[in-house]
C-alpha positions as CSV (number, residue, x, y, z in Angstrom):
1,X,-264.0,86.4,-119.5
2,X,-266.6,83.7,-120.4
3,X,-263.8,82.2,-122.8
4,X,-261.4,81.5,-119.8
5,X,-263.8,80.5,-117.7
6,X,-265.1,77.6,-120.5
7,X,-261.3,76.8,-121.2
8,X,-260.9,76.6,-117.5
9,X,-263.8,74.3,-117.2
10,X,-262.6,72.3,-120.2
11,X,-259.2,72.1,-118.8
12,X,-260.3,70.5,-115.7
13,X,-262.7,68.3,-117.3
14,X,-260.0,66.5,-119.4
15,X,-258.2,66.0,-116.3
16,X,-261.1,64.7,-115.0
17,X,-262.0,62.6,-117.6
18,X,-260.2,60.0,-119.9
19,X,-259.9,59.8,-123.7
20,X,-262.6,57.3,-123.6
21,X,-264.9,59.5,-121.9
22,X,-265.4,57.5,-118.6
23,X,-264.0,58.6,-115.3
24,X,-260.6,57.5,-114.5
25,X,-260.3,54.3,-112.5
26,X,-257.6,53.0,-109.8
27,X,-257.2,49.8,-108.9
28,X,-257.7,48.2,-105.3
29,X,-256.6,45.1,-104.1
30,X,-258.7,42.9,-102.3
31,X,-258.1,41.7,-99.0
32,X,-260.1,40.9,-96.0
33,X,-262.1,43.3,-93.6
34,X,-264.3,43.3,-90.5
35,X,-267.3,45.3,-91.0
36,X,-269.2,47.4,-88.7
37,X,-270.9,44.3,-86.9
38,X,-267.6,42.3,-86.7
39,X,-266.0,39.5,-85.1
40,X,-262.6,37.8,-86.5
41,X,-265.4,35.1,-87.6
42,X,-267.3,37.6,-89.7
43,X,-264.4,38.6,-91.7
44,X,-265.7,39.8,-95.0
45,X,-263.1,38.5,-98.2
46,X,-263.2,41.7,-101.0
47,X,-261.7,40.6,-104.4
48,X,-259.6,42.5,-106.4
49,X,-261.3,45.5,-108.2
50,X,-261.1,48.9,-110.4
51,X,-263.3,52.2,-108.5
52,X,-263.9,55.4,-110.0
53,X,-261.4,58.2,-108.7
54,X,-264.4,60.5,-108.1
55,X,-268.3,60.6,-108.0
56,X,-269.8,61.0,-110.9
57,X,-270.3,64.4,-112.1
58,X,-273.0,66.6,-113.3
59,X,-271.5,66.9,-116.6
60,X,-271.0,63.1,-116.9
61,X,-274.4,62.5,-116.0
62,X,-275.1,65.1,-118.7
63,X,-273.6,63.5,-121.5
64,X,-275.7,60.2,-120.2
65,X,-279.1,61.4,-120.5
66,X,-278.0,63.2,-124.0
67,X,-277.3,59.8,-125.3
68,X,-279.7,57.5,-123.2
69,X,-282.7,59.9,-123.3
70,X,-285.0,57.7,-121.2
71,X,-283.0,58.9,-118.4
72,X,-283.7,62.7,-119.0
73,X,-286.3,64.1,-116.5
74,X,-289.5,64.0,-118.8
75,X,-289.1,60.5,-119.9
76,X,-287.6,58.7,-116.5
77,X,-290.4,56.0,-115.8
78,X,-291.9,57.2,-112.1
79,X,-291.4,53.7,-110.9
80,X,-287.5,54.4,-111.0
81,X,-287.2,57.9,-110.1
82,X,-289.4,60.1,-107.5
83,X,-290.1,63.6,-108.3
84,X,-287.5,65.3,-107.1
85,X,-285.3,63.3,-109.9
86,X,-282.6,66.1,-111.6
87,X,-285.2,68.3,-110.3
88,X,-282.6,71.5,-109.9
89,X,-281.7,71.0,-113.7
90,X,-283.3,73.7,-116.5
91,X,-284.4,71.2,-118.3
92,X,-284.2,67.6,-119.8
93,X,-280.4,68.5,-121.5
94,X,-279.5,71.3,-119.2
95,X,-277.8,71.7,-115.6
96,X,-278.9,74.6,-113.1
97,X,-277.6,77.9,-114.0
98,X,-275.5,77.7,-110.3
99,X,-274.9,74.2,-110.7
100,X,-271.3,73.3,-111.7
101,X,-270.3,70.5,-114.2
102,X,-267.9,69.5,-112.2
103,X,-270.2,68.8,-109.1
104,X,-271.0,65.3,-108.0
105,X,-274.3,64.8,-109.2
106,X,-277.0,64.1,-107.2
107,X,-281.1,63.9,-107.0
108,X,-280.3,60.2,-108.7
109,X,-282.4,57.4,-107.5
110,X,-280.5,53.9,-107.2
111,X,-282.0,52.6,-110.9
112,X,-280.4,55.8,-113.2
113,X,-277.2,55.4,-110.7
114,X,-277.5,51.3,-112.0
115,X,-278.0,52.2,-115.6
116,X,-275.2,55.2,-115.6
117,X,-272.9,52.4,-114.5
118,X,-273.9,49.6,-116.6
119,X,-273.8,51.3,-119.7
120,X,-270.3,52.5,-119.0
121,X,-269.5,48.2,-118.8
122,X,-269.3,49.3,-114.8
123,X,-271.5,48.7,-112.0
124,X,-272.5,50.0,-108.6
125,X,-270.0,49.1,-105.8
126,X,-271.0,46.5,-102.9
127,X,-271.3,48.1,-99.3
128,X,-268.2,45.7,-98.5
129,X,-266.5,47.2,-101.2
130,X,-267.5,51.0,-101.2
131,X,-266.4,50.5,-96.9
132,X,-263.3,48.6,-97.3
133,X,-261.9,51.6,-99.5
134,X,-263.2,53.6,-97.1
135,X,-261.6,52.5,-94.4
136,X,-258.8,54.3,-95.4
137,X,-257.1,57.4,-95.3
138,X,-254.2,59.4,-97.2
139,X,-252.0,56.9,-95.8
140,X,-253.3,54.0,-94.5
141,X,-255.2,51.1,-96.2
142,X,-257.4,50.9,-92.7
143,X,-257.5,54.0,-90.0
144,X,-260.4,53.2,-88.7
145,X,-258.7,53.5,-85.2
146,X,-257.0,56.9,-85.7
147,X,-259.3,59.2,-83.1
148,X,-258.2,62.2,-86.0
149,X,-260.0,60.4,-89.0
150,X,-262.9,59.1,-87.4
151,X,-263.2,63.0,-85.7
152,X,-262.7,64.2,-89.8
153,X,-265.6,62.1,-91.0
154,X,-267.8,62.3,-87.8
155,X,-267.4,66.3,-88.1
156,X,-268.7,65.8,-91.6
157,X,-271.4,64.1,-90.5
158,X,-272.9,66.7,-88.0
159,X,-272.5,69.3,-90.5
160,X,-275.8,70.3,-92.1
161,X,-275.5,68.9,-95.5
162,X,-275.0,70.7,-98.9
163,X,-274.9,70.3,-102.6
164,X,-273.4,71.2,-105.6
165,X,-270.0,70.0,-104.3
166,X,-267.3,70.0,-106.8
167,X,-265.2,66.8,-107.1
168,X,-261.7,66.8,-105.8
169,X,-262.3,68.4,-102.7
170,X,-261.8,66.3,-100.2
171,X,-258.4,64.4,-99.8
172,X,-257.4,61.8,-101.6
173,X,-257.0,58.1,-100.2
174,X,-254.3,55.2,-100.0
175,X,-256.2,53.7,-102.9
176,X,-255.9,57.3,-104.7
177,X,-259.6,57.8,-104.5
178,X,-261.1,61.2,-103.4
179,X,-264.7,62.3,-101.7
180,X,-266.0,59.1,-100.0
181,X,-265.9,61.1,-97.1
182,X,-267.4,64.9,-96.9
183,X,-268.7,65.1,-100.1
184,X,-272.2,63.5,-101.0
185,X,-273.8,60.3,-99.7
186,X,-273.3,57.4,-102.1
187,X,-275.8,54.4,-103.8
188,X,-274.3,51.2,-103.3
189,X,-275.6,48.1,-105.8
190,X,-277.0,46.5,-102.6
191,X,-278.1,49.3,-100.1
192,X,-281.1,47.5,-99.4
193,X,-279.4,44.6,-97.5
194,X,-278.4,47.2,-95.2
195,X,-277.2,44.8,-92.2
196,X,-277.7,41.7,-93.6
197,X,-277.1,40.0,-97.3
198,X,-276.1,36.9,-97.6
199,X,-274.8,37.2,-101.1
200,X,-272.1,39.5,-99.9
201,X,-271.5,37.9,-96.4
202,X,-271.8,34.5,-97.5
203,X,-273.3,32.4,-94.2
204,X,-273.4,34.9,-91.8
205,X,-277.1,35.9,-92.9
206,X,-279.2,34.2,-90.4
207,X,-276.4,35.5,-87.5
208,X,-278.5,37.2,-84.8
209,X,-275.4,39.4,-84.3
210,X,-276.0,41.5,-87.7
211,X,-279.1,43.7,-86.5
212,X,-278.6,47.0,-84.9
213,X,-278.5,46.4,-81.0
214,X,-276.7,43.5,-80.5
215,X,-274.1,44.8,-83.3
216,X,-273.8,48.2,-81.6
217,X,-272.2,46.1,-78.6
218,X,-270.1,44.3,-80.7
219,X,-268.7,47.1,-82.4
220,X,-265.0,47.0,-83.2
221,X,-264.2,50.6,-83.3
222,X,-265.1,54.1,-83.3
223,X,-265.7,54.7,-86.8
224,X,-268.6,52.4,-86.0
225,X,-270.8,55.2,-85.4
226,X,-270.3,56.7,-88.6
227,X,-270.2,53.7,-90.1
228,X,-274.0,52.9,-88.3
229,X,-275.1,56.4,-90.0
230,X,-274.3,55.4,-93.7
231,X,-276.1,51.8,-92.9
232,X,-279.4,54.2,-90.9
233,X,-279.3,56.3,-94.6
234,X,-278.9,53.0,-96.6
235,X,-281.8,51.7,-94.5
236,X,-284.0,54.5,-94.9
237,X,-284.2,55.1,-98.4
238,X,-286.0,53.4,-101.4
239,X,-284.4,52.7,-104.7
240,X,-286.6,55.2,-106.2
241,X,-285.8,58.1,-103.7
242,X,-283.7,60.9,-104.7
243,X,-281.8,63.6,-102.5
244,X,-280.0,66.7,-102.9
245,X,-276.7,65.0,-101.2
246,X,-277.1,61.3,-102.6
247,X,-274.9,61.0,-105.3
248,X,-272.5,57.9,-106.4
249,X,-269.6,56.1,-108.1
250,X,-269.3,53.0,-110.6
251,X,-266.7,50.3,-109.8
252,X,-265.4,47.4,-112.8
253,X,-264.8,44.2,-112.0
254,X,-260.9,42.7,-112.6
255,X,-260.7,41.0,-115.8
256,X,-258.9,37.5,-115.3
C-alpha cells in the first residue's frame, strides 16, 4: 500500500514538475490594467512575462533547503525569518508527518520566498503583475465585473483560513494558472509599497488618490473589496513574518 501511494505521489509530482526541476511556467501577455485605486489616468502598463502554473510546493521547497542549507530551519538568520519559520516541519530536511508534498508551502517569510525564486533565475511577481493575472477567471483575461467571481473569491475570503492545501485545487485561469484565489495568500517582490510605489506606478506616487479612503470612493468595481483585503494583508505584514496561509509563486522575466 505504501508503494502506490509513493508512485502515486511520484506520478503527480512529474506532472507537477518539469525535467529541469522548476515548476512549469505559462506565459502572459502584457497589457494595461486599472488597479484597485483606479482612474483611466492611473492605468498601470504590465509587460510581457512567464508565471509559475502553481504555488510553490512543500516538496519544492524541500529540495531548496536540501541544496541551499542556510534556508533550513536551524540555520535561517532570525533577521529573515520569525520563529514560526517551517515551524510544522520534523526537522531541518523533513516535512510534517500530515503535511503533503504536494501542498503549497507556507510559514515562508518574504526573504526565503526571494531567495527560492532567485536561485531558480526567477523572481517574486509585482502586485501589478500577481493582480493583472488575477483579474481573470477560466475564461476571461478580466472578470472583475462578474457578480459570480467576485462572490467565488469574496466567499473565500470569509472562510476561516486553512493549510496544507494541495496545489491544483482551485480552477484554473485564462492565463492557465491555478490557486491565486482560494488557496494560500501570496508574497509579492514589493508587498511593502502596499498602495503606493512609484517604481511600479511610475508618477502616480505622490497622487493623494492612492491611500485607502479617498481610493475606496474611487473604486472601479466590486472585486475592490477583495482586492482592499490582499493590500490590508500586504500592509500588515513584515518581510520577516511568516503564516500558516502565506505562501507564494516565482515569475521570469521575457527574454528579448
Amino acid at each position: 500500500m505504501k508503494t502506490i501511494f509513493r508512485l502515486t505521489i511520484w506520478v503527480m509530482m512529474s506532472f507537477v514538475i518539469n525535467t529541469n526541476g522548476q515548476s512549469n511556467m505559462v506565459s502572459i501577455k502584457g497589457g494595461t490594467y486599472i488597479p484597485l485605486y483606479g482612474r483611466d489616468s492611473l492605468k498601470v502598463t504590465i509587460q510581457d512575462f512567464d508565471m509559475d502554473v502553481y504555488p510553490v510546493t512543500n516538496q519544492e521547497y524541500l529540495d531548496f533547503v536540501i541544496q541551499y542549507p542556510k534556508w533550513q530551519r536551524s540555520n535561517v538568520i532570525k533577521l529573515f525569518a520569525d520563529d514560526s519559520y517551517l515551524i510544522d516541519w520534523i526537522s531541518d530536511t523533513a516535512i510534517g508527518k500530515n503535511q503533503s508534498p504536494l501542498a503549497a508551502i507556507s510559514n515562508i517569510s518574504w526573504f526565503a520566498a526571494k531567495a527560492y525564486c532567485e536561485c531558480q533565475d526567477k523572481r517574486l511577481p509585482s502586485i501589478d503583475e500577481w493582480e493583472y493575472v488575477a483579474m481573470a477567471n477560466e475564461n476571461l483575461p478580466d472578470a472583475r465585473q462578474l457578480k459570480t467571481y467576485n462572490e467565488y473569491i469574496l466567499s473565500w475570503y470569509e472562510k476561516p483560513k486553512t493549510f496544507n492545501n494541495e496545489i491544483g485545487s482551485t480552477f484554473k485561469n485564462y492565463w492557465g494558472v491555478y490557486d491565486l484565489h482560494g488557496l494560500v495568500w501570496e508574497w509579492t517582490l514589493d508587498f511593502n509599497s502596499v498602495l503606493v510605489s512609484g517604481e511600479s506606478r511610475k508618477d502616480v506616487d505622490n497622487d493623494s488618490d492612492l491611500f485607502c479612503g479617498s481610493a475606496a470612493i474611487g473604486a472601479t468595481d466590486l472585486m475592490n473589496y477583495a482586492a482592499f483585503m490582499r493590500y490590508a494583508i500586504r500592509g500588515s505584514v513584515k518581510a520577516k513574518y511568516t503564516m500558516r496561509n502565506l505562501g507564494f509563486r516565482c515569475v521570469k522575466d521575457k527574454i528579448e
